[in-house]
Backbone as CSV, one residue per row, in Angstrom:
resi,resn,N_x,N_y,N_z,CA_x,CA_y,CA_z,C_x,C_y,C_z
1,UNK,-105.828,-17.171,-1.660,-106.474,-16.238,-2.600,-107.915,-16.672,-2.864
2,UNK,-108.710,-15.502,-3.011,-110.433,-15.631,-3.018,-110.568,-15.554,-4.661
3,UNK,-111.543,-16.360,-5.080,-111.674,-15.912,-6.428,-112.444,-14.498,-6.834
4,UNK,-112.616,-13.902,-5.808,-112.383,-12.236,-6.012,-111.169,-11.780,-5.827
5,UNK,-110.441,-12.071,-5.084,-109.321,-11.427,-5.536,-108.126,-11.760,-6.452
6,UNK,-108.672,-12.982,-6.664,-107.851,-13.785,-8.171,-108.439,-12.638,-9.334
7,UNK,-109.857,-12.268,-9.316,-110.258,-11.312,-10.572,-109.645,-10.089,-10.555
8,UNK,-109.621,-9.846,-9.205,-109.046,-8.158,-9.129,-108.131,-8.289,-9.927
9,UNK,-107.556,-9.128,-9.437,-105.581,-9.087,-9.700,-105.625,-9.283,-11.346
10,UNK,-106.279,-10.090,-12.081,-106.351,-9.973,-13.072,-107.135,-9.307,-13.971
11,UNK,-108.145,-8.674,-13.352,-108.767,-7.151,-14.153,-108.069,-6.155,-13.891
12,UNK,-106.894,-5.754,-13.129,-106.037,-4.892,-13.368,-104.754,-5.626,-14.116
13,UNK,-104.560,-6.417,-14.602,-103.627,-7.102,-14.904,-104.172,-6.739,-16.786
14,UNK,-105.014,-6.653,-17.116,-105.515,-7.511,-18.396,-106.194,-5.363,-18.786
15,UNK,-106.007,-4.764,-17.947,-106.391,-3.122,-18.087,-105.224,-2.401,-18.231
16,UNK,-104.000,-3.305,-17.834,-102.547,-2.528,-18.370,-102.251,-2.922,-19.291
17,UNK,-102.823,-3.859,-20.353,-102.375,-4.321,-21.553,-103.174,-4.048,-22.577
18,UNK,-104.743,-3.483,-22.061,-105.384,-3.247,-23.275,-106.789,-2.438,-22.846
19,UNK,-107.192,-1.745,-23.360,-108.335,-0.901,-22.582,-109.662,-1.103,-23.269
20,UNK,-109.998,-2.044,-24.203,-110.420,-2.610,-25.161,-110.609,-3.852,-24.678
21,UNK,-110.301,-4.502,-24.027,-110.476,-6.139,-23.955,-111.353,-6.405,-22.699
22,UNK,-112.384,-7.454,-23.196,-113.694,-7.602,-21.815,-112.658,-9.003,-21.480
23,UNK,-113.289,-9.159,-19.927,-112.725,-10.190,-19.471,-114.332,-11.050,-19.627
24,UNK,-114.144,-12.537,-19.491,-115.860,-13.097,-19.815,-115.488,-13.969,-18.786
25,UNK,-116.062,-13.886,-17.254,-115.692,-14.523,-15.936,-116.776,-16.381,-16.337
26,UNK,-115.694,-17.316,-16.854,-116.058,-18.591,-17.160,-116.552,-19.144,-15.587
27,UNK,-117.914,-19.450,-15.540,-118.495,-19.826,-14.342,-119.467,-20.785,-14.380
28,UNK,-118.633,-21.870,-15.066,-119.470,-22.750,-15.842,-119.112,-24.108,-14.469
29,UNK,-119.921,-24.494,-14.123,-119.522,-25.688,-13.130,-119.796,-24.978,-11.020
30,UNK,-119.547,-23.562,-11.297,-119.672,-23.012,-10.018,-121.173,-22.595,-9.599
31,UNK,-121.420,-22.600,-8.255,-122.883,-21.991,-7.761,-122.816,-20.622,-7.601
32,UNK,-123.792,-20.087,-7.946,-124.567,-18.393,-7.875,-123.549,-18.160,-6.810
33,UNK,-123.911,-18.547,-5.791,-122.728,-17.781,-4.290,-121.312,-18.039,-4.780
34,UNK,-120.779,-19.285,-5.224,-119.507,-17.881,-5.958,-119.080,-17.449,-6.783
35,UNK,-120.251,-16.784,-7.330,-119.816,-15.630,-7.883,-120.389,-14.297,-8.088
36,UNK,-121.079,-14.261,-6.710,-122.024,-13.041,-6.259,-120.854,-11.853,-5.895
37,UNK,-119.504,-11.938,-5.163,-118.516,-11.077,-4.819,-118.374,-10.620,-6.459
38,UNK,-118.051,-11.011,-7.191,-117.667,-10.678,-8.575,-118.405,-9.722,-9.092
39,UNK,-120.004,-10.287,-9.120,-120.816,-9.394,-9.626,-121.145,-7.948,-8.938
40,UNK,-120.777,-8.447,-7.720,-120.848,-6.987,-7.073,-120.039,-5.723,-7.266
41,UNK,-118.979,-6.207,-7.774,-117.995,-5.337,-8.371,-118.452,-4.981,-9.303
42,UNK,-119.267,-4.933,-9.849,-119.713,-3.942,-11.309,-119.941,-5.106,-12.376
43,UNK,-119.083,-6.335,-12.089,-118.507,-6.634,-13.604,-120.149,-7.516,-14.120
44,UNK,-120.060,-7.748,-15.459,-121.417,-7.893,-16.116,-120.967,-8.700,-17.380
45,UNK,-120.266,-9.533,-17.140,-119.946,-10.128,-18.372,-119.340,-11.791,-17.866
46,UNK,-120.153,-12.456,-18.055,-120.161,-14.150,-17.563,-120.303,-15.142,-18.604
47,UNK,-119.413,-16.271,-18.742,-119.488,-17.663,-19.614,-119.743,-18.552,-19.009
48,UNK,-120.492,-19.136,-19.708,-121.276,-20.967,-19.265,-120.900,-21.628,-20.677
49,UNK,-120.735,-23.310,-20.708,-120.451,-24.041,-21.329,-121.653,-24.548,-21.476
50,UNK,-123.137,-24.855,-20.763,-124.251,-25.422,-20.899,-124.985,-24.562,-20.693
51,UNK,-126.012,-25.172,-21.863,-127.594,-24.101,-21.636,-128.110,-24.136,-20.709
52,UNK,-128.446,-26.090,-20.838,-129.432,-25.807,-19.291,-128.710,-25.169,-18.085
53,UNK,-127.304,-25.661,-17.692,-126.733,-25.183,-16.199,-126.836,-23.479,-16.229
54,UNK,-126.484,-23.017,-17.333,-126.859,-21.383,-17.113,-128.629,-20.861,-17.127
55,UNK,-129.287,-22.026,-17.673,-130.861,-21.301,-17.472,-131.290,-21.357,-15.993
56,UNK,-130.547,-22.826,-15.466,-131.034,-23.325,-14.167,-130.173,-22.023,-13.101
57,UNK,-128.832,-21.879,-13.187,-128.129,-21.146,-12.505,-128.404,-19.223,-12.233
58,UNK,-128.703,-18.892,-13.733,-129.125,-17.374,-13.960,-129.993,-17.155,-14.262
59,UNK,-131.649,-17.740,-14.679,-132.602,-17.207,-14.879,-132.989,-16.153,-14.001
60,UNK,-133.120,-16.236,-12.755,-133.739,-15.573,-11.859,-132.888,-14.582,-11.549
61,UNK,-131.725,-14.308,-11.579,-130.990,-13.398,-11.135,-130.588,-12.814,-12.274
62,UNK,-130.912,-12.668,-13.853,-131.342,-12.051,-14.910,-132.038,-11.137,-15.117
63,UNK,-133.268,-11.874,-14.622,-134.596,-11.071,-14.300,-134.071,-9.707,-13.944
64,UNK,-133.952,-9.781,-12.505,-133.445,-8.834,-11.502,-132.389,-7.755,-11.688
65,UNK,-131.385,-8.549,-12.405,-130.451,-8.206,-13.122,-130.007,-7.877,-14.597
66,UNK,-130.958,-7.345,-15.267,-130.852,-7.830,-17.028,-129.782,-6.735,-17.517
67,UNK,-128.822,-5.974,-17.022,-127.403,-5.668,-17.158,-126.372,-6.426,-17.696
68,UNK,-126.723,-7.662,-16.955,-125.565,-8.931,-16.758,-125.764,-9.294,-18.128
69,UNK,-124.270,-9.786,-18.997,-124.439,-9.626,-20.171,-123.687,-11.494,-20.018
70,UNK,-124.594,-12.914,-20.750,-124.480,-13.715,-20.662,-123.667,-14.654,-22.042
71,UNK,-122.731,-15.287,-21.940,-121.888,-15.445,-23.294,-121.813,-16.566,-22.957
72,UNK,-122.253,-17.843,-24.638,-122.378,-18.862,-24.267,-120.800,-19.204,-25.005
73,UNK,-120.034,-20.001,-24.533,-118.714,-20.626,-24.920,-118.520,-21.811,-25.305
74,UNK,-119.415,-22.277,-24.813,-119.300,-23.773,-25.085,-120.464,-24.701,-26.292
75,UNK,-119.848,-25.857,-26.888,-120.302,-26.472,-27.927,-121.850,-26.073,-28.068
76,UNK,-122.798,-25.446,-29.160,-123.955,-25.333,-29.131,-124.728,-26.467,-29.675
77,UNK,-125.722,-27.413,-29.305,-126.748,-28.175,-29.900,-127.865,-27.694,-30.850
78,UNK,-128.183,-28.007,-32.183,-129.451,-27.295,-32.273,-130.636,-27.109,-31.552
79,UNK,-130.899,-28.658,-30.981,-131.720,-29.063,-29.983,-131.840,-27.798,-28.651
80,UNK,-130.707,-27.158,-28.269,-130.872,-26.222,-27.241,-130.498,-24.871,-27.811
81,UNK,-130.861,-24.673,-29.116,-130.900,-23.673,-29.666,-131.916,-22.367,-29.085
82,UNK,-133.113,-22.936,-28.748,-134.269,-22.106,-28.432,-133.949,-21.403,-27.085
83,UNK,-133.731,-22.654,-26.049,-133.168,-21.870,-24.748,-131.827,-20.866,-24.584
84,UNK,-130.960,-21.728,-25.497,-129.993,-20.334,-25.812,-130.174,-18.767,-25.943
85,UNK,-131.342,-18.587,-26.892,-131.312,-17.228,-27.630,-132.535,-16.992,-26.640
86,UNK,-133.349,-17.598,-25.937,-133.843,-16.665,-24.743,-132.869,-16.605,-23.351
87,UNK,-131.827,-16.958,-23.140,-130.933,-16.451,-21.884,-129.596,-15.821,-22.265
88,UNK,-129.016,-16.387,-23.412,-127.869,-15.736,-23.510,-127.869,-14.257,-24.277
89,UNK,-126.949,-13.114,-24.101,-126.530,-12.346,-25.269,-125.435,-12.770,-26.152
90,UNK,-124.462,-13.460,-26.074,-123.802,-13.235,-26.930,-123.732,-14.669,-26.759
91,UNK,-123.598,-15.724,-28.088,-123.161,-16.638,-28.270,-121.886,-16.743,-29.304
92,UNK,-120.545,-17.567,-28.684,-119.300,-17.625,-29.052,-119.100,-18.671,-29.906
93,UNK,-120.036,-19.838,-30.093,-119.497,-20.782,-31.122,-120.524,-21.332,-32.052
94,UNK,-120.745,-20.292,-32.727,-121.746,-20.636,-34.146,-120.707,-21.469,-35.409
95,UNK,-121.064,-22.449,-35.571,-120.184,-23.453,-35.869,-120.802,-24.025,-37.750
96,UNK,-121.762,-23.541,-37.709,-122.712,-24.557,-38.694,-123.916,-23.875,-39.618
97,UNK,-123.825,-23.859,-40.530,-125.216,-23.441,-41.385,-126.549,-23.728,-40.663
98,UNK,-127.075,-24.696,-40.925,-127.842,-25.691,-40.025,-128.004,-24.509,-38.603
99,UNK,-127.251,-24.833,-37.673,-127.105,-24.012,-36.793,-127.571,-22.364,-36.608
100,UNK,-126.864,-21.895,-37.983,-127.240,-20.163,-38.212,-128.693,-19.973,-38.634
101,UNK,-128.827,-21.126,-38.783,-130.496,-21.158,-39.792,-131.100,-21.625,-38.745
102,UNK,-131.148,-22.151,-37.757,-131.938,-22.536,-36.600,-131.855,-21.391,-35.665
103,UNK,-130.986,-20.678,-35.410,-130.801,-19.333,-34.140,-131.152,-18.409,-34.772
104,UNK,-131.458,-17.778,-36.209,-132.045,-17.163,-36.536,-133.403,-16.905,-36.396
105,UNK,-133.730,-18.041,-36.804,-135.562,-18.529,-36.857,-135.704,-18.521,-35.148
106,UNK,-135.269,-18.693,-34.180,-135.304,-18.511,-32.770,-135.448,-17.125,-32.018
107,UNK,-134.448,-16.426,-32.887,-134.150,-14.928,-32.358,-135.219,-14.243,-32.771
108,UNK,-135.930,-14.748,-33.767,-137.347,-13.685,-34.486,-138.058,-14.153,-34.217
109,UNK,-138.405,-15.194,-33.254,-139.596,-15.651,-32.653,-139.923,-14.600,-31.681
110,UNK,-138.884,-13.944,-30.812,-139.076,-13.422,-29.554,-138.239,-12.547,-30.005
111,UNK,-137.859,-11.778,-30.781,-137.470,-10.214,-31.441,-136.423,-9.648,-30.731
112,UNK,-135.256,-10.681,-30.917,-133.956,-10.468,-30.121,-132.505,-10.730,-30.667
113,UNK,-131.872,-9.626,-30.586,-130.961,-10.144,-31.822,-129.563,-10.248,-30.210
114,UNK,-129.210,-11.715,-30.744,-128.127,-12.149,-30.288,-126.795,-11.858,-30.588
115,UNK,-125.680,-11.306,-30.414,-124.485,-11.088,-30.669,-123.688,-12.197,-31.178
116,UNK,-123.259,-12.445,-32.190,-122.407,-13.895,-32.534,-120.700,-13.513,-33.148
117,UNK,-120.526,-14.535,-32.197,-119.065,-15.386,-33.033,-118.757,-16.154,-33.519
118,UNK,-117.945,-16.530,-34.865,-118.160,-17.430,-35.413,-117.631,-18.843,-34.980
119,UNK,-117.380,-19.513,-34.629,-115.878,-20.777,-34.023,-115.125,-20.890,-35.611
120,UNK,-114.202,-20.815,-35.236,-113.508,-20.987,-36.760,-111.911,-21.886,-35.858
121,UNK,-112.149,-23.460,-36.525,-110.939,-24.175,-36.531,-110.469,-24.064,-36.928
122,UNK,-109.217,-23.084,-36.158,-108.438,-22.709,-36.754,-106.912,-23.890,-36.541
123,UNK,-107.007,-24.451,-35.957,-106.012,-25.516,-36.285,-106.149,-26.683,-36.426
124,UNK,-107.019,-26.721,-37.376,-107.722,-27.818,-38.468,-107.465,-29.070,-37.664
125,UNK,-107.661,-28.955,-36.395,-108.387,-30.725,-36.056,-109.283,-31.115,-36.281
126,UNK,-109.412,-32.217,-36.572,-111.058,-33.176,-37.059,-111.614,-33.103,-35.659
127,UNK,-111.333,-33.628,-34.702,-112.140,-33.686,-33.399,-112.558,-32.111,-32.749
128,UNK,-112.354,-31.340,-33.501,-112.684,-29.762,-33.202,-114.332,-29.727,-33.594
129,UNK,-115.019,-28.778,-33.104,-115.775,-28.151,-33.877,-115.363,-26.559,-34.616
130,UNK,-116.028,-26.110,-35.598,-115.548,-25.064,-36.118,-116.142,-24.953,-37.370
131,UNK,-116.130,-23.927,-37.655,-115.984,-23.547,-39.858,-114.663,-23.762,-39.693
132,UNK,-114.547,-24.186,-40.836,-112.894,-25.521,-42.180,-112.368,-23.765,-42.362
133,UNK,-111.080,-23.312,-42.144,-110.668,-22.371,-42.656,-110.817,-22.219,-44.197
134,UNK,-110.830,-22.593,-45.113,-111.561,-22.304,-46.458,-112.909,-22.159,-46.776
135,UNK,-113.343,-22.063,-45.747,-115.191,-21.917,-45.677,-115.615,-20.763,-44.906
136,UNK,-114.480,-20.098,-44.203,-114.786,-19.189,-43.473,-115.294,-17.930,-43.831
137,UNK,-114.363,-17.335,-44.684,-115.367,-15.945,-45.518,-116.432,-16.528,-46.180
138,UNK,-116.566,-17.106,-46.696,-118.279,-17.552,-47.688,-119.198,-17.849,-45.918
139,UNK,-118.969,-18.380,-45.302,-119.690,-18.377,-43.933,-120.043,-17.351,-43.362
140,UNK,-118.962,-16.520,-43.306,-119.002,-15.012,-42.496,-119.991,-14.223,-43.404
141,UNK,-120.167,-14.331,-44.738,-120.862,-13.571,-45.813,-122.688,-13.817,-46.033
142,UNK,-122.562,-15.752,-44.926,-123.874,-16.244,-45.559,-124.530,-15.648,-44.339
143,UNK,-123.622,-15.562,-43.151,-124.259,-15.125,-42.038,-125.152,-14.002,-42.267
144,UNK,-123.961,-12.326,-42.596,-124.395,-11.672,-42.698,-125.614,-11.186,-43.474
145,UNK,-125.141,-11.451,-44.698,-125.722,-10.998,-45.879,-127.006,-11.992,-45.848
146,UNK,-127.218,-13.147,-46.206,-128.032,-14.061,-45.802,-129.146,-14.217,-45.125
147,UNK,-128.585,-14.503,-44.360,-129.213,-14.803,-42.668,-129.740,-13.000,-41.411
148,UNK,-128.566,-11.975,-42.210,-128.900,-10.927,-41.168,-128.541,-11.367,-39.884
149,UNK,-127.207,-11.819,-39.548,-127.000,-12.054,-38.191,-126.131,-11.465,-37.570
150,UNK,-126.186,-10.905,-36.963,-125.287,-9.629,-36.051,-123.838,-10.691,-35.630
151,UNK,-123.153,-10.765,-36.285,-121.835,-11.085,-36.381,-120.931,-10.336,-36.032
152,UNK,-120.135,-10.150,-34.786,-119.280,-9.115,-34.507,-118.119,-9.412,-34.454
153,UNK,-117.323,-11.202,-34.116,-116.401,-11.587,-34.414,-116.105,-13.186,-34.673
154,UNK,-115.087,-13.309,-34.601,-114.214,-14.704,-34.574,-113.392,-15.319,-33.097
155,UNK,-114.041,-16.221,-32.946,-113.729,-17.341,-31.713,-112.698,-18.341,-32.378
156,UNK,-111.412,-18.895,-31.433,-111.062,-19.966,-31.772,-110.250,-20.665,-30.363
157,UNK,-109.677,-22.231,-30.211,-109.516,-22.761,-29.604,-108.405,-23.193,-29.463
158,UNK,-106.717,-22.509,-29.809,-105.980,-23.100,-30.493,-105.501,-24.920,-29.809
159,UNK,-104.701,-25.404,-30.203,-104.456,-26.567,-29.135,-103.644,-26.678,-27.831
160,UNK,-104.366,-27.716,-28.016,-103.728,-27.462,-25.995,-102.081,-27.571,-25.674
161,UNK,-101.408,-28.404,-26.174,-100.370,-28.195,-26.152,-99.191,-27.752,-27.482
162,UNK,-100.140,-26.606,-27.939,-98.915,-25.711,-28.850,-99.340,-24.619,-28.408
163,UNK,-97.916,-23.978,-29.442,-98.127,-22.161,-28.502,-99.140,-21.893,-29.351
164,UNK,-99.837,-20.984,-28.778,-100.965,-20.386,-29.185,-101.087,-18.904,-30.147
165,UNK,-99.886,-18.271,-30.064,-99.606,-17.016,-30.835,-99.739,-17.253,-32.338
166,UNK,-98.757,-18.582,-32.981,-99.530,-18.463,-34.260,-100.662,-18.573,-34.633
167,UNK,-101.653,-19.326,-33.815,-102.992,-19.395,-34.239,-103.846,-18.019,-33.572
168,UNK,-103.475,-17.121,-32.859,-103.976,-15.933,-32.416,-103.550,-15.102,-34.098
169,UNK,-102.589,-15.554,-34.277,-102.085,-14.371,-35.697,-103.313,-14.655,-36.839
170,UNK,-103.081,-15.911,-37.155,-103.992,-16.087,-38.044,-105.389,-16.065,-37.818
171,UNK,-106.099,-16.018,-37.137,-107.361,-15.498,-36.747,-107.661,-14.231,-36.948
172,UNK,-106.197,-13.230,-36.388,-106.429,-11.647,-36.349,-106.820,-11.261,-37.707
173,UNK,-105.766,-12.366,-38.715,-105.826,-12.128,-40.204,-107.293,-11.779,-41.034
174,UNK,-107.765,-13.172,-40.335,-109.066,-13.615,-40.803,-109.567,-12.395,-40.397
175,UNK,-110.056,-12.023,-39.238,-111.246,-10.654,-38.791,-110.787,-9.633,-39.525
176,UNK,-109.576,-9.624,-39.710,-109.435,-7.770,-40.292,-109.252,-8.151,-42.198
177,UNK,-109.017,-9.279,-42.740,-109.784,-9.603,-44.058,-111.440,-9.470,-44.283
178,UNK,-112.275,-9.234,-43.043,-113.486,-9.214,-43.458,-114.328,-8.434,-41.927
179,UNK,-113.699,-7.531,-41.883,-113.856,-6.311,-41.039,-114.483,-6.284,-40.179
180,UNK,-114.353,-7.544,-39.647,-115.091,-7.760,-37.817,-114.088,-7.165,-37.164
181,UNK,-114.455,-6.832,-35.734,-113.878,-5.884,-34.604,-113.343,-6.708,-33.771
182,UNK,-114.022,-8.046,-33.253,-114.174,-8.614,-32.122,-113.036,-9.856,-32.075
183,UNK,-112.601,-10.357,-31.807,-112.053,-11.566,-31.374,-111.982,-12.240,-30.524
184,UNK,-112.764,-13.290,-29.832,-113.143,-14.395,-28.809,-111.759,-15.194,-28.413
185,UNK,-110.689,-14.859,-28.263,-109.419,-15.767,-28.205,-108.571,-15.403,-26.533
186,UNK,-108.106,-16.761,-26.113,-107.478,-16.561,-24.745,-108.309,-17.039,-23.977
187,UNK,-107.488,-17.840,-22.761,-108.215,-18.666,-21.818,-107.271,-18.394,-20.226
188,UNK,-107.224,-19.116,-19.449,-106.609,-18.852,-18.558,-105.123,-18.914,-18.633
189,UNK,-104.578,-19.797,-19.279,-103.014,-20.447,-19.513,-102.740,-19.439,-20.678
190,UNK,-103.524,-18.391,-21.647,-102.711,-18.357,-22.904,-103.489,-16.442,-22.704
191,UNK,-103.870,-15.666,-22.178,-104.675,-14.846,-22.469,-104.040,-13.753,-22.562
192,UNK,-102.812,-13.704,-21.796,-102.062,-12.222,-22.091,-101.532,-12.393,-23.563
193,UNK,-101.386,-13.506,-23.664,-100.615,-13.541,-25.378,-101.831,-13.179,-26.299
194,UNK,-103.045,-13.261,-25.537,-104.031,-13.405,-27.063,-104.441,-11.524,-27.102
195,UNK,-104.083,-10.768,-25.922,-104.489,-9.873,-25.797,-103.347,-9.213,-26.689
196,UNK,-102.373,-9.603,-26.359,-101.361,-8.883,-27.476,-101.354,-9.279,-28.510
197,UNK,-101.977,-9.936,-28.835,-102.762,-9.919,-30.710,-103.814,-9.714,-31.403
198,UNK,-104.827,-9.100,-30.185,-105.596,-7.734,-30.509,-107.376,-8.680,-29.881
199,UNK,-106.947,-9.717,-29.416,-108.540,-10.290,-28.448,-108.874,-9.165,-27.741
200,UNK,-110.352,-9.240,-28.409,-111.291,-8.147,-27.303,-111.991,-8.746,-26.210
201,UNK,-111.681,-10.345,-25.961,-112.955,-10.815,-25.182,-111.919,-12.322,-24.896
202,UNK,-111.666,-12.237,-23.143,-110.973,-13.479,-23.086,-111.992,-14.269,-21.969
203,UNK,-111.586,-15.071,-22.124,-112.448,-16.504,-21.316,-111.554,-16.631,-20.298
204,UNK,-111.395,-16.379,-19.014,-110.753,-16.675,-18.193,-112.003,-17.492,-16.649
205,UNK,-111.241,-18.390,-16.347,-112.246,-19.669,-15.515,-111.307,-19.808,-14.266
206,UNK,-110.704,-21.100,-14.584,-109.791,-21.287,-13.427,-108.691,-20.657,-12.756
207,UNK,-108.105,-19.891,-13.362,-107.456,-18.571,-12.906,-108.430,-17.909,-11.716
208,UNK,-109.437,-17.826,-12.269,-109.713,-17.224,-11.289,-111.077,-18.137,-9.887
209,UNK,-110.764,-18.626,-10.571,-112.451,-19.936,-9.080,-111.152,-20.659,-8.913
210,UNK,-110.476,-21.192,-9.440,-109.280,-22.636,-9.900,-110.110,-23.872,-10.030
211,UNK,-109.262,-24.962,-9.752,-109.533,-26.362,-10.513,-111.083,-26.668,-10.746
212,UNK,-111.630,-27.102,-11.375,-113.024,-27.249,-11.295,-113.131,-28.817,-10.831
213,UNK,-114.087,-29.611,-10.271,-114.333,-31.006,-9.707,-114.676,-31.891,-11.211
């Protein structure tokens, strides 16, 4: 199997369960060539875990391409705050005050409003990053109201080895207590479950390239 046809199989797979849900092709670690078959198929929606590897990897084929809709997934630095909000659209793990107050002041430098999710630890590990589930609505509120930051949903990570449905539930809770649309939840091992608890946006990687080096 080609990791085009690992996507097929699972963009029709993930279109019988929900007609609503983006797939976000995780291509964090792979080179431009593979994943030029992908893009050729229409699809326009890609995750990177690093700033620099996605500035170095997609700048130029951005350009060319400014359709391609770029979602950052992985841990954000303030430090690479600036390069963020000039390559990505949508960033998935706004984690921090500090943080919202730095990508703000970034996005109005160059008059671009970024799409955000919030990371919300939702299964309160210390070694997580995230907003503390008791901080989460006053967060979601400082964003908006505050800050003016185009907030459309909630990201989370549940753990690696528990099931993942209760922490898909309680997340759903959270967005529809404070009337976001979006939900960032599901990965390769857990994504049909997250779709049946109402994720609009799954992260799928090795499923479809497989193992990474």
């Amino acid at each position: 199997m080609t990791p085009l046809s690992n996507f097929i199989k699972i963009r029709k797979e993930v279109s019988e369960l929900s007609i609503n849900t983006k797939i976000i092709v995780v291509s964090k670690t792979f080179d431009i060539n593979d994943i030029y078959p992908i893009i050729n198929t229409g699809h326009l929606d890609f995750g990177e875990n690093r700033v620099q590897e996605a500035k170095f990897k997609w700048s130029n084929l951005l350009a060319k391409n400014p359709s391609i809709n770029l979602h950052l997934i992985g841990n954000l630095q303030s430090n690479k705050a600036k390069d963020a909000v000039n390559i990505f659209n949508f960033i998935h793990t706004l984690s921090s005050e500090k943080l919202a107050k730095i990508l703000k002041n970034e996005q109005e430098k160059i008059n671009k409003k970024i799409k955000y999710f919030i990371q919300v630890n939702i299964s309160e590990e210390s070694q997580k990053n995230g907003i503390e589930l008791s901080l989460v609505n006053d967060f979601i509120k400082f964003c908006i109201h505050d800050l003016s930051l185009q907030i459309i949903g909630l990201m989370c990570l549940p753990p690696v080895n528990d099931i993942s449905d209760f922490y898909f539930t309680k997340l759903k809770k959270i967005s529809t207590e404070n009337n976001l649309l979006n939900l960032s939840m599901g990965m390769s091992n857990d994504y049909v479950s997250a779709i049946r608890f109402g994720s609009t946006h799954v992260r799928i990687g090795s499923k479809i390239f497989g193992n990474r080096n």
